[in-house]
N, C-alpha and C positions, 0 to 999 in steps of 0.2 A: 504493500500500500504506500500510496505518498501522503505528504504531511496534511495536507488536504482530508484525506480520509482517512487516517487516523484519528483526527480531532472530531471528524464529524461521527464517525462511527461511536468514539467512545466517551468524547468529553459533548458534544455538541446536542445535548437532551434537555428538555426543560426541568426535567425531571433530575438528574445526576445532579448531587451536589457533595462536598465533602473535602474538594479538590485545591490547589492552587497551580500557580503558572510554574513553577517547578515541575508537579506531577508532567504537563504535559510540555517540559523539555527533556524527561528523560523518557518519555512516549516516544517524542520527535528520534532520538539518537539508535532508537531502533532502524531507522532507515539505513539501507548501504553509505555507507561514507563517500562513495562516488556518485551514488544519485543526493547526495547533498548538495551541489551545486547548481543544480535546477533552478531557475528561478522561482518559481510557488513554493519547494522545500527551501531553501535560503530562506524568503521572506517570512514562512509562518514559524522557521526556529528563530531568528533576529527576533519576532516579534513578543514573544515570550524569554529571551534570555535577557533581556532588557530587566532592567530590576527597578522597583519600584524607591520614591524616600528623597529624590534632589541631593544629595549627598556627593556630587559628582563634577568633574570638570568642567562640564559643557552645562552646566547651570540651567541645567533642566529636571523633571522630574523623573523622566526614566533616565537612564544611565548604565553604561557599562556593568557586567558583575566584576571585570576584573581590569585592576591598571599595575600595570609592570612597574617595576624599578625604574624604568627607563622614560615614563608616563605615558608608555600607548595604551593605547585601551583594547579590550575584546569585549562584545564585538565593536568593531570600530564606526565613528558616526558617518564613515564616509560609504557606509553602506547603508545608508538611510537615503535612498535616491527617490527620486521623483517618480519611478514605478513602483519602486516598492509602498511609496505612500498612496498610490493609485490601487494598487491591491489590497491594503488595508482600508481602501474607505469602500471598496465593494465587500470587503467580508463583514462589516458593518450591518448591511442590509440581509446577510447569506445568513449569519448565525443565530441562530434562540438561543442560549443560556446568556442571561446576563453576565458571567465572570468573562465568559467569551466578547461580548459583545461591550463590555465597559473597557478591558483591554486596546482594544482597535482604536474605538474612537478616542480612549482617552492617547494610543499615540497618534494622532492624529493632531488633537489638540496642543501636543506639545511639539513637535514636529512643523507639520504644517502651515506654511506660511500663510497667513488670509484664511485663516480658517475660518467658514462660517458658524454662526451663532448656533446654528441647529446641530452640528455633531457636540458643540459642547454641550446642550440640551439632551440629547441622546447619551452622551458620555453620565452625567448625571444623574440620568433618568436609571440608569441600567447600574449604576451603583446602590442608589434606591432599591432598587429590586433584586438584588442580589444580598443586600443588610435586611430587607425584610422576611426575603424567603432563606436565608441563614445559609446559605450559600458557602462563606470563606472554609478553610480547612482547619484554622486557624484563628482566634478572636483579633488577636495582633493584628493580621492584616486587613478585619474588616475595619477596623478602626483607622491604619493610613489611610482606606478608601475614602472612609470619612472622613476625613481633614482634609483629603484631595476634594472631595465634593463641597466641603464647606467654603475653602477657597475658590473656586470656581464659581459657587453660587454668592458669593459677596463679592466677584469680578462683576457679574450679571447684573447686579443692583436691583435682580427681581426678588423684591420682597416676599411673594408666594413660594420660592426655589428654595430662601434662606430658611422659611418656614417649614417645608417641607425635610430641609437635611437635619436643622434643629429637631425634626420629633423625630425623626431616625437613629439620632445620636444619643438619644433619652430613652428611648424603644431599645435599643440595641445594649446600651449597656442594661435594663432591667432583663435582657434574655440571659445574657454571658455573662455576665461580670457577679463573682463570689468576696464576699467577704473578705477571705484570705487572698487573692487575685489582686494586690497593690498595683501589676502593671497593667490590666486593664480599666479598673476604676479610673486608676490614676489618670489616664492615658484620656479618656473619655473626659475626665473633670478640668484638664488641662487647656482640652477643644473650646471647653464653656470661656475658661479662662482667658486663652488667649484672643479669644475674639467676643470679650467680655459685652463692648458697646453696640453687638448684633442682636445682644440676649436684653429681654425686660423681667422688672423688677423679680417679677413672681415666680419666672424661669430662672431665676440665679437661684431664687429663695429653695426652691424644690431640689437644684442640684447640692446647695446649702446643707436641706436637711437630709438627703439621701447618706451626702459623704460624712453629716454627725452622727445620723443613727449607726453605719457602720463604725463611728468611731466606739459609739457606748459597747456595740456589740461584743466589737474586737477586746473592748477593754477588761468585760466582763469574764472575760472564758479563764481556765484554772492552768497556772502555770504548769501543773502535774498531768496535763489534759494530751492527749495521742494526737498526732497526726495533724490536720488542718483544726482540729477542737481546742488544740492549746495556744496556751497566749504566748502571743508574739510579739515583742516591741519594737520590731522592725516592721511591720506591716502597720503598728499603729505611727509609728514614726513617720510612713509616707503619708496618710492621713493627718496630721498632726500640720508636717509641713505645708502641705496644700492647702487647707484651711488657715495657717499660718500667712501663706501668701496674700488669701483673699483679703482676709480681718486686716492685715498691712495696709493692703492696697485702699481698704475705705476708711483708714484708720479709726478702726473699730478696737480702741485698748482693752477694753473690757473684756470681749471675747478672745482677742490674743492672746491674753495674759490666761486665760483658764483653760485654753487651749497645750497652750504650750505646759502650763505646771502637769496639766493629763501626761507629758509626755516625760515630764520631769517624777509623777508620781509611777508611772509606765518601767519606765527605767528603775527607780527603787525595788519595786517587785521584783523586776527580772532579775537583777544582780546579786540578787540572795545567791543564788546558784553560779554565780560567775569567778574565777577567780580574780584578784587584787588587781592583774594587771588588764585585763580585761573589763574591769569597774573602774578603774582611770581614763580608759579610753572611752567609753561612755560618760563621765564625770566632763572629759576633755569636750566630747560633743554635745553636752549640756550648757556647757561656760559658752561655750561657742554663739552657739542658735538663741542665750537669752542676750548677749552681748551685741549681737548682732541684730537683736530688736529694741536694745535702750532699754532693758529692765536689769540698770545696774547693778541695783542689790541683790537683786535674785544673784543674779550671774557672780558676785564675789561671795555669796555664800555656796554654792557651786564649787568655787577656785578653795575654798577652805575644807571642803569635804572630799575634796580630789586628793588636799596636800595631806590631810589625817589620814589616808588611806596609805599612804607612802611605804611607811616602815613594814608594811604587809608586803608590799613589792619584792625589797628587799629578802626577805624571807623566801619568796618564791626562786629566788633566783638560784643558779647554779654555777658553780663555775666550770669551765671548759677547758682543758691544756691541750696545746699540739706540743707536744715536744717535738723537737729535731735537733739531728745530728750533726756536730762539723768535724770534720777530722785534725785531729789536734796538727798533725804536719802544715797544712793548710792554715789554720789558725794562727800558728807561732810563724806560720810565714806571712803572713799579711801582717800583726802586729811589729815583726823586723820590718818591713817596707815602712810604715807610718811613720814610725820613729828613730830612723836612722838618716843621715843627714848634718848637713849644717842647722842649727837654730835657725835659722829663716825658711830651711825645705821643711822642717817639720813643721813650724807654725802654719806655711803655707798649703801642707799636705793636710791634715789637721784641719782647716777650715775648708779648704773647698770638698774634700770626701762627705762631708756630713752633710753637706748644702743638696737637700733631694732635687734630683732636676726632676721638672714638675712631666714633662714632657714624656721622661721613661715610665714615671710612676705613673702617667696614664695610660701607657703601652701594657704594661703589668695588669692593670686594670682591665681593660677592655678583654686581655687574655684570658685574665680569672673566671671572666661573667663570660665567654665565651664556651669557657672549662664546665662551669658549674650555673645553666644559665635561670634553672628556678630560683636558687640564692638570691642573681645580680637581680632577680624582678620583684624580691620581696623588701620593702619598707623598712628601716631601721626605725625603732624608738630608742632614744639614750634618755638614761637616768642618772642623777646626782647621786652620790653617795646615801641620801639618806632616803630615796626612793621615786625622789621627785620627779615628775618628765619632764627633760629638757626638749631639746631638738627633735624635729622628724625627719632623717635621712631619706629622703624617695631612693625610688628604684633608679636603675641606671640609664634609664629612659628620658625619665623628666627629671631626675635633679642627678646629672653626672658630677656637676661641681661638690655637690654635697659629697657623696660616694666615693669622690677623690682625696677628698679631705680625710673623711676618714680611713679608707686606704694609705693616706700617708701617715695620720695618726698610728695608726698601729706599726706601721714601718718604722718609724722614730721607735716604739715599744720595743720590736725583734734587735734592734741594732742598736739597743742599751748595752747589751754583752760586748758587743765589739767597739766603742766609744769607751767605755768603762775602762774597758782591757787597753785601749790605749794613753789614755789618759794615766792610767796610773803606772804604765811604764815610764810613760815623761815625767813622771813625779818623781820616778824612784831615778831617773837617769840625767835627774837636772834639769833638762829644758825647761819643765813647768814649776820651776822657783817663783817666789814671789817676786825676786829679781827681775826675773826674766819676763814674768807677764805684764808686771807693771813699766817695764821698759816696751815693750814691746804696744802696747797701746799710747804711749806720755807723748808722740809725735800726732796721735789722731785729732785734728781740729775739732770736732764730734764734742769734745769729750771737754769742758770746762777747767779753767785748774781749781777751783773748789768744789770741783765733783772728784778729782783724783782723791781725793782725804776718803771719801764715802765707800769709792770701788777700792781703798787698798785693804778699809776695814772687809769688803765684801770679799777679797781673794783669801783673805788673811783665814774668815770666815768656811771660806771652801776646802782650805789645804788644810784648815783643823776639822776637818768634815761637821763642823757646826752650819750643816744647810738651813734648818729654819730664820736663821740669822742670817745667812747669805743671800737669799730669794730676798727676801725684806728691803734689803740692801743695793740689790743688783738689777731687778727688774725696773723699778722709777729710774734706773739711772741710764738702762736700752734705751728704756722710752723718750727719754729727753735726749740723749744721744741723736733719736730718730727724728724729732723734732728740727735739731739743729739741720739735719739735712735739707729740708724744706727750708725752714729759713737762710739758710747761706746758698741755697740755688736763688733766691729774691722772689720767692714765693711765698705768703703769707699763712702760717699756721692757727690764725683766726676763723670762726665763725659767727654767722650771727645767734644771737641765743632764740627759742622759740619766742619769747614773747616780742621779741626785734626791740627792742629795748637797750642793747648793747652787745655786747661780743663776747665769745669765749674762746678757749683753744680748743682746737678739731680733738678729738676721741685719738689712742694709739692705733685702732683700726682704721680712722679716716685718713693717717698719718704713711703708713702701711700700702695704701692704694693710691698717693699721690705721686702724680707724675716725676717728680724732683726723687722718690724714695725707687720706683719701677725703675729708674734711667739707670738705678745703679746696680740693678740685676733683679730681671724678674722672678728666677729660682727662689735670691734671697727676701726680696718681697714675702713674695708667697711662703715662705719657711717660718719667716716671724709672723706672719696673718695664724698661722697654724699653731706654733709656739706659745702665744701670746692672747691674742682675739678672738678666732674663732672658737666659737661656741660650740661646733661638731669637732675641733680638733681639742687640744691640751689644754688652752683659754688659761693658762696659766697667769696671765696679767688681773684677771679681773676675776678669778678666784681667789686669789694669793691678799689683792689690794683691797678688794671688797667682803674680807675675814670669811667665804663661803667655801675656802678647802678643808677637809677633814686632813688632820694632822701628819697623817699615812703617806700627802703629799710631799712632805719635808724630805727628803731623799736623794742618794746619789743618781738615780738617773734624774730624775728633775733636775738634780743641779747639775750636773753635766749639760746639759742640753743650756744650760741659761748661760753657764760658763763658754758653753763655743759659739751662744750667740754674741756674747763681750767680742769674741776674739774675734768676731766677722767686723765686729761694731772698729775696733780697734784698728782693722786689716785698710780702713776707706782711711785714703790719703789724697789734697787734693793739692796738685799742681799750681 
């Protein structure tokens, strides 16, 4: 048979329903592969592998199902010719089933240039009649029809059309749409929504109280309950927000505010059963959604029940070791390279091995998530010591800079052993005297001469491994070191204050990203952002400064790390 009579024989009944335009392209692929170029087989598989939703290049509503890499598409639009659209408007007239017959004209309508009024009436009409006699295979996509049709019929400006798709859309969801079914409600309450000034009063009201009574419903049923009978506060949560939208939009506080605690009490329920860190991230989506409505107080007592839950994190946690091996020949041969030399090779070897180039550590990265790639697509939360959520790391999708950061954070972690082990051969081998270090930075302009009194207390501080007294010490003095860069390039390390009112000096992270601090290597840029500021990396400036390290901090790798950023600091000399 050709694609002709296939469709007619088995989809083209007025009676057959059940079906979608899928079913009948893999009807169509029953044909020999070389009678597929026929022109009537071409035209009726083109006209169903087209996919429905505007989502697509050519800024229409059917659309390729597939675009390459390379952004061609299948099938392509240049096979949308002026016969093929001449064959489509006679099978208009040929077929009975409405899925059949809304198809055509609806490419027709988007296609055809000068189309007249009547195939869109037809296109319409046959949408109509295919949501009434329940036609789709799918509730999903009688629902796009209907947005299609709704659009079309607010093109028309015929009031009787808009009325007509309006009781189909109200009809339709009282057939399909369950309680538990979020994306068909939803999808249906969204149509009312978006084309809210098409709808009067009493039509809002009715789809109002459809989506509250399902709210009471949903909210009713027993945590302990099977299957679509138990309570869900994700399904009350799409209810929640919807209504949320509306009550916004006519700003109606009243009912916001009792809408939204439904969702706030919703959540209390559910979380009985959740563990710790799991009721923070719902605590998290709670602060969020009343914050984002202007119901301050709620929302900071939210942020207070989030942080009492904390110490319960912490509890859940576990810790994880990789070990790994290095071979001691290999070991003892890299720490003789570091450290042998003149006092200027090893200061110089010494500071640029540690400086991560940002460049490889994203090469490493990409490898990783390539290696392990469900990992790289799952979400990082970090927590503070005392259980608190910090940062959300995304996946390596949308946030690679995040993922980078902390890829390098933990790489500064593994290559504590080998900084360590260098360092304290130089200690034991002379170079790293307090002599020698503090000779070795007293030529850096950077560097004040009554900030030298502060860093010799700080090295002094180091080499008697009294690090909590070194960090104290050493960190305001990077900072301001970094500052000076900006200011002696003739760039000003002022800002204005929020209230514009007067000025202040930029943040160490605004310091960090200026152009005068990048010129002078974007590696070590980026090393101090990570060391220092960033929030996903060590943030060791504004943990350390703002009393929120736990004490554990105080340590030789910490202070190694702050000690070879001195010696970077120290290394800038200017002509």
């Amino acid at each position: 048979m050709n694609a002709k009579e296939i469709i007619s024989t088995t989809f083209d009944n007025i009676d057959y329903k059940g079906f979608d335009e899928s079913d009948i392209v893999t009807a169509l692929y029953s044909i020999p592969e070389s009678d597929r170029s026929i022109f009537e087989n071409t035209s009726e598989l083109l006209a169903f592998q087209l996919v429905e939703g505007g989502n697509n290049e050519w800024n229409t509503y059917y659309g390729p199902f597939l675009i390459r890499a390379d952004q061609t598409c299948f099938p392509s639009k240049e096979m949308i010719t002026t016969e093929v659209l001449d064959y489509w408007e006679k099978r208009v007239d040929e077929v009975q089933n409405p899925m059949l017959k809304a198809r055509y004209s609806g490419l027709l309508v988007d296609f055809k240039q000068q189309c007249n009024g009547n195939i869109r009436t037809i296109h319409i009409q046959a949408i109509l009649d295919l949501i009434k006699g329940n036609y789709p295979k799918y509730a999903i996509n009688g629902i796009n029809k209907l947005q299609r049709a709704m659009r079309l019929a607010i093109l028309s400006k015929n009031k009787g059309t808009i009325a007509e798709v309006k009781n189909a859309i109200s009809e339709y969801e009282t057939k399909v749409a369950k309680d538990y079914d979020a994306g068909i409600w939803g999808r249906i309450f969204l149509l009312m929504f978006e084309n809210i000034k098409h709808f009067s009063e009493q039509e809002k009201t009715e789809y109002i109280d459809r989506l509250e009574g399902r709210l009471t419903t949903l909210t009713s049923k027993n945590i302990q309950g099977e299957g679509n009978d138990r309570f869900d506060p994700f399904v009350i949560e799409q209810a929640v927000d919807l209504l949320a939208q509306y009550y916004n939009k006519i700003n109606d506080r009243t009912n916001l505010q009792r809408i939204l605690n439904t969702l706030y009490d919703s959540y209390n329920k559910a979380t009985i059963q959740f563990s710790a860190m799991q009721k923070q991230m719902y605590w998290d989506k709670l602060y969020r959604i009343f914050d984002n409505y202007q119901f301050k107080e709620k929302a900071k007592k939210i942020l207070a029940e989030l942080q009492n839950s904390s110490s319960d994190v912490i509890d859940e946690m576990q810790k994880i070791e990789m070990p790994f091996e290095i071979p001691q020949e290999q070991f003892e041969e890299f720490i003789k390279e570091m450290t042998s030399g003149s006092k200027k090779e090893v200061f110089g070897k010494f500071i640029a091995h540690f400086i991560p180039n940002k460049e490889y550590q994203k090469e490493q990265l990409l490898k990783i998530s390539k290696d392990t790639p469900l990992l790289s697509l799952c979400p990082t939360q970090l927590f503070d010591y005392k259980g608190r959520p910090n940062s959300v790391v995304g996946n390596i999708e949308n946030d690679l800079e995040g993922k980078l950061v902390l890829h390098i954070s933990k790489s500064l972690n593994i290559n504590a052993l080998f900084i360590r082990a260098v360092i304290k051969e130089n200690i034991n081998n002379g170079f790293f005297s307090k002599e020698n270090i503090m000779h070795f930075i007293q030529d850096c302009p950077l560097i004040e001469i009554d900030r030298k009194a502060i860093i010799s207390k700080g090295v002094d501080a180091y080499l008697n491994e009294d690090y909590l007294t070194m960090l104290h010490l050493l960190i305001p003095q990077i900072e301001n070191a970094v500052r000076n860069i900006v200011e002696k390039s003739g760039r000003s390390s002022l800002k204005r204050q929020k209230n514009n009112n007067g000025f202040q000096l930029m943040t160490f992270d605004d310091l960090l990203i200026d152009e005068a601090v990048l010129n002078i290597g974007a590696d070590f840029a980026y090393y101090l952002r990570i060391l220092f500021t960033n929030q996903k990396g060590w943030n060791l400036r504004n943990l350390i400064c703002h009393g929120i390290s736990q004490t554990s901090l105080f340590n030789s790798m910490t202070a190694d790390r702050v000690f070879h950023a001195l010696l970077c600091i120290g290394a800038i000399k200017y002509q």
